[in-house]
DSSP file (Angstrom, degrees, kcal/mol; ACC not computed):
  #  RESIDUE AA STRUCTURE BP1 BP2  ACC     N-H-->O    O-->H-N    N-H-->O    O-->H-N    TCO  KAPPA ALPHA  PHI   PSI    X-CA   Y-CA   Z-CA
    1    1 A X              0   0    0      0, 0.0     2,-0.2     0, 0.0     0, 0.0   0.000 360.0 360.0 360.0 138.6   -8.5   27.3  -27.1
    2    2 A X    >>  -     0   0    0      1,-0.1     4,-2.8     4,-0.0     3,-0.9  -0.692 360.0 -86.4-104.3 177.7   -4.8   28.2  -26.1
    3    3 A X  H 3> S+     0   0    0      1,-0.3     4,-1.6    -2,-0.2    -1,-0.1   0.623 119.0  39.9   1.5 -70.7   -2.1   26.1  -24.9
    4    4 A X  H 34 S+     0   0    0      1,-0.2    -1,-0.3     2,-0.1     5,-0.1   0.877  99.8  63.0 -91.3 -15.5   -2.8   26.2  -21.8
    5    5 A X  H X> S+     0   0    0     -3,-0.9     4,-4.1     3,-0.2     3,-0.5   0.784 107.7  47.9 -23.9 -65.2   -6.1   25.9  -21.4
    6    6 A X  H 3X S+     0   0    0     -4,-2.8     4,-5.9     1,-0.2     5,-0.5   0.984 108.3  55.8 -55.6 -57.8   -6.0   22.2  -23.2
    7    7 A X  H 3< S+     0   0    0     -4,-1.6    -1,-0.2     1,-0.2    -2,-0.1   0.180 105.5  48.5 -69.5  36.3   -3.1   21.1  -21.0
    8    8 A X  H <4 S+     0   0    0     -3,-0.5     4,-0.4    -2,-0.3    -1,-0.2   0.432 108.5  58.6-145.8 -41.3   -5.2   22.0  -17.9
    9    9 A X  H >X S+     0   0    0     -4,-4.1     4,-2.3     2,-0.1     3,-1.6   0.966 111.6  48.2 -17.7 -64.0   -8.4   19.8  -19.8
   10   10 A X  H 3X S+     0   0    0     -4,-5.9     4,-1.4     1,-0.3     5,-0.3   0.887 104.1  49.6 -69.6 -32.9   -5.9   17.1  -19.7
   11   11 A X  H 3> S+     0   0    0     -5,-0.5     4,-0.8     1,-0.2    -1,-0.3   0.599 116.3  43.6 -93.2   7.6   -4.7   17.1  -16.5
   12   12 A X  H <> S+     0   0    0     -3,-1.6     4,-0.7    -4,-0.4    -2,-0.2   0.623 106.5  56.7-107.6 -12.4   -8.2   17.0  -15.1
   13   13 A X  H  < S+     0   0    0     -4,-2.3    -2,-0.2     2,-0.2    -3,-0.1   0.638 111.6  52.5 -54.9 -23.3   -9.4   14.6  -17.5
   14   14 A X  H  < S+     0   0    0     -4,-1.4    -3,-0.2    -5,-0.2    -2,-0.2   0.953 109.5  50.4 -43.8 -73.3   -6.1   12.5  -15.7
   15   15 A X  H  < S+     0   0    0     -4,-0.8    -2,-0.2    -5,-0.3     2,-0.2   0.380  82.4  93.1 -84.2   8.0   -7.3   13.1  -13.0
   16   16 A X  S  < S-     0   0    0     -4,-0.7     2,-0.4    -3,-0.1     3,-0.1  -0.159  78.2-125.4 -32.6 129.5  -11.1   12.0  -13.2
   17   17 A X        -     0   0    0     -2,-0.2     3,-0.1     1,-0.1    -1,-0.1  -0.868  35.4 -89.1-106.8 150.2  -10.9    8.4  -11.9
   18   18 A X        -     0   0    0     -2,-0.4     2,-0.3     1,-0.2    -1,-0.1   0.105  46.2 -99.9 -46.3 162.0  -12.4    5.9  -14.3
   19   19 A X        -     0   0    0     -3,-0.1     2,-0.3     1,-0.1    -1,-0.2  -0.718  41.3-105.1 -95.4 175.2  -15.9    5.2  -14.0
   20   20 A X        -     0   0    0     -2,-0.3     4,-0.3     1,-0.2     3,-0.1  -0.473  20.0-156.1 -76.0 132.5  -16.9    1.7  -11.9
   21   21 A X  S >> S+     0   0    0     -2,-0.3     3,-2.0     1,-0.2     4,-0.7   0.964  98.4  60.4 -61.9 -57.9  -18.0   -1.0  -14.2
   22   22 A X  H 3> S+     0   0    0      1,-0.2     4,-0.8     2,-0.1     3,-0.4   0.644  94.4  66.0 -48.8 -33.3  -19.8   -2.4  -11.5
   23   23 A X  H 3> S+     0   0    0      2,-0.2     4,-0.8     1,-0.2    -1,-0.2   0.347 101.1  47.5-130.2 -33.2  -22.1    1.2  -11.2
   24   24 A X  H <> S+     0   0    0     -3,-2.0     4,-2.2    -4,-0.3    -1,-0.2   0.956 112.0  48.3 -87.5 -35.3  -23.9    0.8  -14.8
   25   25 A X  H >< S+     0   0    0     -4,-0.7     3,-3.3    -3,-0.4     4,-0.3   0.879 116.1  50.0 -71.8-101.3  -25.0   -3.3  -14.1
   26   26 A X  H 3X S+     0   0    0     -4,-0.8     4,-2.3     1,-0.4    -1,-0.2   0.453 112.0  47.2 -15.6 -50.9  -26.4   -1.9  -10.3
   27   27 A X  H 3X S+     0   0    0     -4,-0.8     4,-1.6     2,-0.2     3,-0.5   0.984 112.0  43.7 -58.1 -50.3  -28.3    0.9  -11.9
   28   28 A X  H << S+     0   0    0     -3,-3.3     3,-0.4    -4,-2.2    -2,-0.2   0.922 118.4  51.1 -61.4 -46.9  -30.0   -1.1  -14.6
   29   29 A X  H  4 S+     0   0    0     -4,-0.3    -1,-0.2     1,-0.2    -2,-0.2   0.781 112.4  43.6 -42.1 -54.5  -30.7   -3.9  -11.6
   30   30 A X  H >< S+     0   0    0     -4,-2.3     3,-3.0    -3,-0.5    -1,-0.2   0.663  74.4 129.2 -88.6 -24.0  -32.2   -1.5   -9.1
   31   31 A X  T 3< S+     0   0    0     -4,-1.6     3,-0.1    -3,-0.4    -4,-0.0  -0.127  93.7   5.6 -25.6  90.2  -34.8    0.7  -11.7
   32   32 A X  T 3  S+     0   0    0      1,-0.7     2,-0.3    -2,-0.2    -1,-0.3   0.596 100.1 125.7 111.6  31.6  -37.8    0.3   -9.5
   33   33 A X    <   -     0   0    0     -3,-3.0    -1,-0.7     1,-0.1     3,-0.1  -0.898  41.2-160.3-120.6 153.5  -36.7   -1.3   -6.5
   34   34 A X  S    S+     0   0    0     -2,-0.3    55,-1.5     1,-0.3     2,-0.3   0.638  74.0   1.6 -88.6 -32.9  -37.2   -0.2   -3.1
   35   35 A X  E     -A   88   0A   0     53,-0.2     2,-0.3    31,-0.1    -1,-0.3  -0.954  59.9-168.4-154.6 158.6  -34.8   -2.0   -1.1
   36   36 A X  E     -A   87   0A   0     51,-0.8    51,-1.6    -2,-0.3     5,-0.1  -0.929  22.7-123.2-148.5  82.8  -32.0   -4.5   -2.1
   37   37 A X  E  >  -A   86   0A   0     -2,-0.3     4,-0.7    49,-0.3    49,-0.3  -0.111  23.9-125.6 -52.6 164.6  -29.7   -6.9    0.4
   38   38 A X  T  4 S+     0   0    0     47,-2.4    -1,-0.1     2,-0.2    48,-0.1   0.181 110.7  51.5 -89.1  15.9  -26.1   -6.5    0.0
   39   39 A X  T  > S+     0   0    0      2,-0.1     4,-2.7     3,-0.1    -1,-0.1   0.542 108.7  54.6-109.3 -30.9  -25.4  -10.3   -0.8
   40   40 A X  H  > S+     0   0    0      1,-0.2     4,-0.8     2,-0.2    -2,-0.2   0.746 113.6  41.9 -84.9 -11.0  -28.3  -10.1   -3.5
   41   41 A X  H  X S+     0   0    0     -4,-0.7     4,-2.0     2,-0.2     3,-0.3   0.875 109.6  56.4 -85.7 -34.7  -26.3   -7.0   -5.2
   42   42 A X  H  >>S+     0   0    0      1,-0.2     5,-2.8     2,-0.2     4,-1.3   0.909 113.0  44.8 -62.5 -48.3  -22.9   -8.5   -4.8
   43   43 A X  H  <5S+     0   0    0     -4,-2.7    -1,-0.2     3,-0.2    -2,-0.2   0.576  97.7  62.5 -54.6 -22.4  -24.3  -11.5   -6.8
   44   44 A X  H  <5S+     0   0    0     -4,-0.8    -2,-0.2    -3,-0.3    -1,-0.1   0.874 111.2  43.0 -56.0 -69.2  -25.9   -9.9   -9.3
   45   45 A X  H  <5S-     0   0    0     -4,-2.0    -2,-0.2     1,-0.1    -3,-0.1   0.798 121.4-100.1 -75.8 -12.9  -22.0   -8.3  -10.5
   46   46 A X  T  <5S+     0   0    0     -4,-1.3     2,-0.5     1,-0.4    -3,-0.2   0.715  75.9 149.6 115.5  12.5  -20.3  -11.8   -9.9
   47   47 A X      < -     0   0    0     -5,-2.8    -1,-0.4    -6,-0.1    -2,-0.1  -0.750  45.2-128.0 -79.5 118.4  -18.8  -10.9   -6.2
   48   48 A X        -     0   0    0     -2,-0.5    -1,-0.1     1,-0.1    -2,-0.0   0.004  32.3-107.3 -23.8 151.9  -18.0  -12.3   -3.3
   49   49 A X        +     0   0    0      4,-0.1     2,-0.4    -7,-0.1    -1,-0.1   0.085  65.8 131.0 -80.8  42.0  -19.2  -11.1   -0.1
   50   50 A X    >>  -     0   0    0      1,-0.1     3,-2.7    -8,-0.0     4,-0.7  -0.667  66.9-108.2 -99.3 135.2  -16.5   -9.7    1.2
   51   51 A X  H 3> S+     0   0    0     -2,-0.4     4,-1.0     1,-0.3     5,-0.3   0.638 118.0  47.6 -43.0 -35.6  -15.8   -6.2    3.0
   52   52 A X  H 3> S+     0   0    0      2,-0.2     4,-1.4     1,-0.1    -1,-0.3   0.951 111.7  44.8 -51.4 -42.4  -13.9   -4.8    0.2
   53   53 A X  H <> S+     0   0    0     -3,-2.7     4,-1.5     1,-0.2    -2,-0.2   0.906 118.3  50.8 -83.4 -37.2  -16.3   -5.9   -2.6
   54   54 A X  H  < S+     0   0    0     -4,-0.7    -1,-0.2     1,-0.2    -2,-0.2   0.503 107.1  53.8 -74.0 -12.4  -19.3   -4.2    0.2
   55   55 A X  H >X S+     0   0    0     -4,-1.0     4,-2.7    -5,-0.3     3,-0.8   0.812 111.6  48.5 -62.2 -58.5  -17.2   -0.9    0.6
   56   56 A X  H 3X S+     0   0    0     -4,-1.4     4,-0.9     1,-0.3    -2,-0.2   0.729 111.8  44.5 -56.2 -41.8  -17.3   -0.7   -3.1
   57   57 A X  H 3X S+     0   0    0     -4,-1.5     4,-2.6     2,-0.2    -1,-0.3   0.512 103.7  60.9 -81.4 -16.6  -20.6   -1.2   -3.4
   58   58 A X  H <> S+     0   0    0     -3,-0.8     4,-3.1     2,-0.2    -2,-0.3   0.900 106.8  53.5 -70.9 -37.4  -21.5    1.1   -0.7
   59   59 A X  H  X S+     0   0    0     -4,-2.7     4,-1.3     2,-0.2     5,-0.4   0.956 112.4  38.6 -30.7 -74.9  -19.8    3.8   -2.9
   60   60 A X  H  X S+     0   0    0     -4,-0.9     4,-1.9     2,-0.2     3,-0.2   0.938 119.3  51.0 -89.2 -55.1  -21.7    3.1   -5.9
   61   61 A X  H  X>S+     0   0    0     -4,-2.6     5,-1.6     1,-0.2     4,-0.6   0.936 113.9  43.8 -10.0 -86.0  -25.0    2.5   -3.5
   62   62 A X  H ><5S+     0   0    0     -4,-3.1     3,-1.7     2,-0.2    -2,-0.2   0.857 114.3  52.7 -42.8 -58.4  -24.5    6.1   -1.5
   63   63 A X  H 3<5S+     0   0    0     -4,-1.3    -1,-0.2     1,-0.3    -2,-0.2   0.900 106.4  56.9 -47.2 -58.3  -23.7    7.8   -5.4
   64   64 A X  H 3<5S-     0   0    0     -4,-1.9    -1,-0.3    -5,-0.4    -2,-0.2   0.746 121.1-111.2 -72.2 -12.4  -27.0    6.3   -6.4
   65   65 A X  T <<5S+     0   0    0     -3,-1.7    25,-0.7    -4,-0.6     2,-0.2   0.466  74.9 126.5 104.9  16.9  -29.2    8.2   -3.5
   66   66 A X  B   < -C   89   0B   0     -5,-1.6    -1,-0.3    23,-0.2    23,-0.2  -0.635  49.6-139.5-104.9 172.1  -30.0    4.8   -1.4
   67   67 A X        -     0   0    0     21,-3.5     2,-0.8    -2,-0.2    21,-0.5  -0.494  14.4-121.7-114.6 173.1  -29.4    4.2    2.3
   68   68 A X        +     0   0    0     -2,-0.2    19,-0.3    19,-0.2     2,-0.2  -0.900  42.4 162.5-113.7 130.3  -28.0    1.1    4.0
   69   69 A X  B     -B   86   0A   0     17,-2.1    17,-2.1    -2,-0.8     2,-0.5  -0.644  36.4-100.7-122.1-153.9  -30.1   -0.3    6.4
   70   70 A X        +     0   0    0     15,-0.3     2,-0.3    -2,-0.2    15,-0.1  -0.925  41.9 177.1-120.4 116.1  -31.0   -3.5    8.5
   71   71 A X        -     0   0    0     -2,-0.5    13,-2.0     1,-0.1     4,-0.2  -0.992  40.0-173.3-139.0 126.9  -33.5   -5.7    7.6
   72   72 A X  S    S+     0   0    0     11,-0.3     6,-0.2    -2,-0.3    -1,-0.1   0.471  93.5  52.9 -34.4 -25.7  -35.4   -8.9    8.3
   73   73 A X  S    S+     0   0    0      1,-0.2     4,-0.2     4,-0.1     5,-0.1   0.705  83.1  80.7 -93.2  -4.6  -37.7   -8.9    5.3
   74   74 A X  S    S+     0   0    0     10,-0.2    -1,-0.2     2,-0.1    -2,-0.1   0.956  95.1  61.8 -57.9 -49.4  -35.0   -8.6    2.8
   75   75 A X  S    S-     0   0    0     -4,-0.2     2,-0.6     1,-0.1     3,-0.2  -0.210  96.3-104.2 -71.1 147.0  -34.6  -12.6    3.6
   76   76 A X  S    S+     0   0    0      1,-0.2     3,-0.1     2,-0.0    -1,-0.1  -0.624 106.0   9.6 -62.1 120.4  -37.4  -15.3    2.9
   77   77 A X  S    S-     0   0    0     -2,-0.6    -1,-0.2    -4,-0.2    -4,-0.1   0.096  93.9-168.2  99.7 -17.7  -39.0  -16.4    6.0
   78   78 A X        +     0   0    0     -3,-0.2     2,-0.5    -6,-0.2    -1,-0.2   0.691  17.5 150.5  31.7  76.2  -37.3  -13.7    8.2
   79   79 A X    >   -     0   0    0     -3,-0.1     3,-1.4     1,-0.1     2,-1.3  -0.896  55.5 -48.2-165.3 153.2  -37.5  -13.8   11.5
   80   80 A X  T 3  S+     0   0    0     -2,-0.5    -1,-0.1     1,-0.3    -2,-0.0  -0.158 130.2  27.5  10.0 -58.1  -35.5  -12.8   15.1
   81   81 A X  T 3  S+     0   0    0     -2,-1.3     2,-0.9     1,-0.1    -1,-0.3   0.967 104.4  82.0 -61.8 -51.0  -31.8  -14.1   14.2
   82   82 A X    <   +     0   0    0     -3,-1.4     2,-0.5   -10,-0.1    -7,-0.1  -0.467  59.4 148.0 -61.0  81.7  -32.1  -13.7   10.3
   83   83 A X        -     0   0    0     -2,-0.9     2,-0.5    -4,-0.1   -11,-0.3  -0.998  25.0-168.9-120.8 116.9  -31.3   -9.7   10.1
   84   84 A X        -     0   0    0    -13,-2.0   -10,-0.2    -2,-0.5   -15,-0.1  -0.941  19.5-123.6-115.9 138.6  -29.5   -8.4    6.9
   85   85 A X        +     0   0    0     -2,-0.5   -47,-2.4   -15,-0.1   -15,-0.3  -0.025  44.5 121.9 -58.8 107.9  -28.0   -5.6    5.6
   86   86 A X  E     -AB  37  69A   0    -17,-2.1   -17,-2.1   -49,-0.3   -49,-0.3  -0.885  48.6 -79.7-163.1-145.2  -28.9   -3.7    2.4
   87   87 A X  E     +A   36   0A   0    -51,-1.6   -51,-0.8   -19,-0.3     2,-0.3  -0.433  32.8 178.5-126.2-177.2  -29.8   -0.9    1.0
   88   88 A X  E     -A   35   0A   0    -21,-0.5   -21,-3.5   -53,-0.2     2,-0.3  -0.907  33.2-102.9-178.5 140.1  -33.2    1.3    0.3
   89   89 A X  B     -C   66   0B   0    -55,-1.5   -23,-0.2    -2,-0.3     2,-0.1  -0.557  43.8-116.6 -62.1 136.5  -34.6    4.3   -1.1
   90   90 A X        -     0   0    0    -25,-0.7    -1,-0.1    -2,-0.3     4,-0.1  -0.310  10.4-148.7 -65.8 135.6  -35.4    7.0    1.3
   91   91 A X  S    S+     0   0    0     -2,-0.1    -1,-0.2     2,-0.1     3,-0.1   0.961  89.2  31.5 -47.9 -72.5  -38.8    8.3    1.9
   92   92 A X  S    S-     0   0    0      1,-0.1     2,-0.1    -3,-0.1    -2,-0.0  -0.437 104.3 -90.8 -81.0 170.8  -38.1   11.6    2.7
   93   93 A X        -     0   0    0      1,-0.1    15,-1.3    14,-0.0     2,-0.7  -0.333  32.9-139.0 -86.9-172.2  -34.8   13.4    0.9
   94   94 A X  E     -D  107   0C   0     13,-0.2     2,-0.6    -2,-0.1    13,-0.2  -0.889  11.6-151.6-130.4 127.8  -31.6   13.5    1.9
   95   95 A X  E     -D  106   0C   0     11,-0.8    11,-2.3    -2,-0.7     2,-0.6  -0.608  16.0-161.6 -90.4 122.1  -29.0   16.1    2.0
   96   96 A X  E     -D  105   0C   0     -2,-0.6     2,-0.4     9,-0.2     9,-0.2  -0.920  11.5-160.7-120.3 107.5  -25.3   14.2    1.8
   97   97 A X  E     -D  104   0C   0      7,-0.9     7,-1.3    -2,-0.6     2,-0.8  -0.798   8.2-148.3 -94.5 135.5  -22.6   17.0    3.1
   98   98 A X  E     -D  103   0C   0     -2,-0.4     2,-0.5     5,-0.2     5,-0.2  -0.812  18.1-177.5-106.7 108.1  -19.3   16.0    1.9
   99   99 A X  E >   -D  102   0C   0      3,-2.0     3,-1.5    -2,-0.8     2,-0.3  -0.914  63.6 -61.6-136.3 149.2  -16.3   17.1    4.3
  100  100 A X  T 3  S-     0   0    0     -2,-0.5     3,-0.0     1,-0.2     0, 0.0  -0.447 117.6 -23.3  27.0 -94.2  -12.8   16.2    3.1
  101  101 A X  T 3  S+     0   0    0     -2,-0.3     2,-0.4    -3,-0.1    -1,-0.2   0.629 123.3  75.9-112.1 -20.9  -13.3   12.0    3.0
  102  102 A X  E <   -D   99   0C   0     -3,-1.5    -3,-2.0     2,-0.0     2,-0.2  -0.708  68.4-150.5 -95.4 137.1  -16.1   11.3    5.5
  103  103 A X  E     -D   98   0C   0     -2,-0.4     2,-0.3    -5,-0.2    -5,-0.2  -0.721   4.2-157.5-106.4 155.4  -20.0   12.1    4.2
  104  104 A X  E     -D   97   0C   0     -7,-1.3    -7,-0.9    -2,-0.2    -2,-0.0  -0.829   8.5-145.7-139.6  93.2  -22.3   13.0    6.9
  105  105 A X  E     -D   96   0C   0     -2,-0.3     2,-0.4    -9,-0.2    -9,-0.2  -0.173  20.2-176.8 -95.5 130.6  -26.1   12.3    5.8
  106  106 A X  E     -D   95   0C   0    -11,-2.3   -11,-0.8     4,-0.0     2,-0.2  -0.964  26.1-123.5-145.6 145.7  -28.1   15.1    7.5
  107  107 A X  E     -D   94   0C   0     -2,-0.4   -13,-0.2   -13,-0.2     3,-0.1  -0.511  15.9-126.4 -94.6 144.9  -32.1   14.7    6.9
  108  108 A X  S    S+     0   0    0    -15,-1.3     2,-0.6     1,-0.2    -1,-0.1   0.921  96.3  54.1 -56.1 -55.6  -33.7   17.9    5.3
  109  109 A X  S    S-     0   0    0    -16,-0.3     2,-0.4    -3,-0.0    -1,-0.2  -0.911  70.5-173.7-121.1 133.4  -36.2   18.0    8.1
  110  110 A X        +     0   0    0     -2,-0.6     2,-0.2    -3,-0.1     3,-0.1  -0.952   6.4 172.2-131.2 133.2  -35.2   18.0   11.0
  111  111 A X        -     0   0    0     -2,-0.4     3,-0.1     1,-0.2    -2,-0.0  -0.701  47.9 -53.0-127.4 176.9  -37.4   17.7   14.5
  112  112 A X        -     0   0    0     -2,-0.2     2,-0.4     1,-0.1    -1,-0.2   0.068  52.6-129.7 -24.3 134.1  -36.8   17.3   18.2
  113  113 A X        -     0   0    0     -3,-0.1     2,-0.5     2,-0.0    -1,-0.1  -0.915  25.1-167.5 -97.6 150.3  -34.7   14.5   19.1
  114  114 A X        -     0   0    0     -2,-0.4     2,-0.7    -3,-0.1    -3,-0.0  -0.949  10.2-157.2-134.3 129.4  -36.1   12.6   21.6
  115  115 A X              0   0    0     -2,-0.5    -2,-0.0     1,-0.1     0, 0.0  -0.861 360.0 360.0-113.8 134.6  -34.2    9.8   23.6
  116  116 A X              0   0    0     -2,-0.7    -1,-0.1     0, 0.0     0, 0.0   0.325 360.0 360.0 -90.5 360.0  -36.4    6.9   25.4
């Protein structure tokens, strides 16, 4: 390997961001669940709830191939006020198009839209 070659390794090994700690604990947690709240994942790694630590996790979430949605049933007893946020595997897949900083989820199959 010459000379420059290495030094162009290295400076993209630089520039490789670390990986998330939080990101190995989340995988092991989630093996063979279907959906997840975002208070019961934050707890699991020793977090608050707070919008930073729930950005972070939406990262590592999104990375990992789940979706965020809205829920009642994630909670016990569930019901008309009690809605919370977390995450779920998709049925069908999902195609994630990356442009510059914002991802834009567009579904594989795609039918009519229809507005009520």
């Amino acid at each position: 390997m010459s000379f420059l070659e290495e030094m162009r390794k290295a400076g993209r090994q630089l520039d490789a961001l670390p990986p998330d700690p939080w990101r190995k604990i989340i995988a092991h947690a989630i093996d063979g669940v279907e959906a997840m709240s975002t208070v019961a994942l934050l707890d699991l790694v020793g977090a608050r709830p707070t919008t930073s630590n729930a950005r972070r996790l939406a990262a590592i979430m999104r990375d990992l191939k789940f979706i965020p949605i809205q829920s009642r049933r994630l909670l016990p007893g569930g019901f008309r006020d009690t809605v919370t946020r977390g995450w779920a595997r998709p049925l069908r897949g999902v195609k994630v198009e990356r442009q510059g900083a914002a991802a834009t989820r567009i579904n594989e199959k795609k039918g009519p839209r229809h507005v009520f």
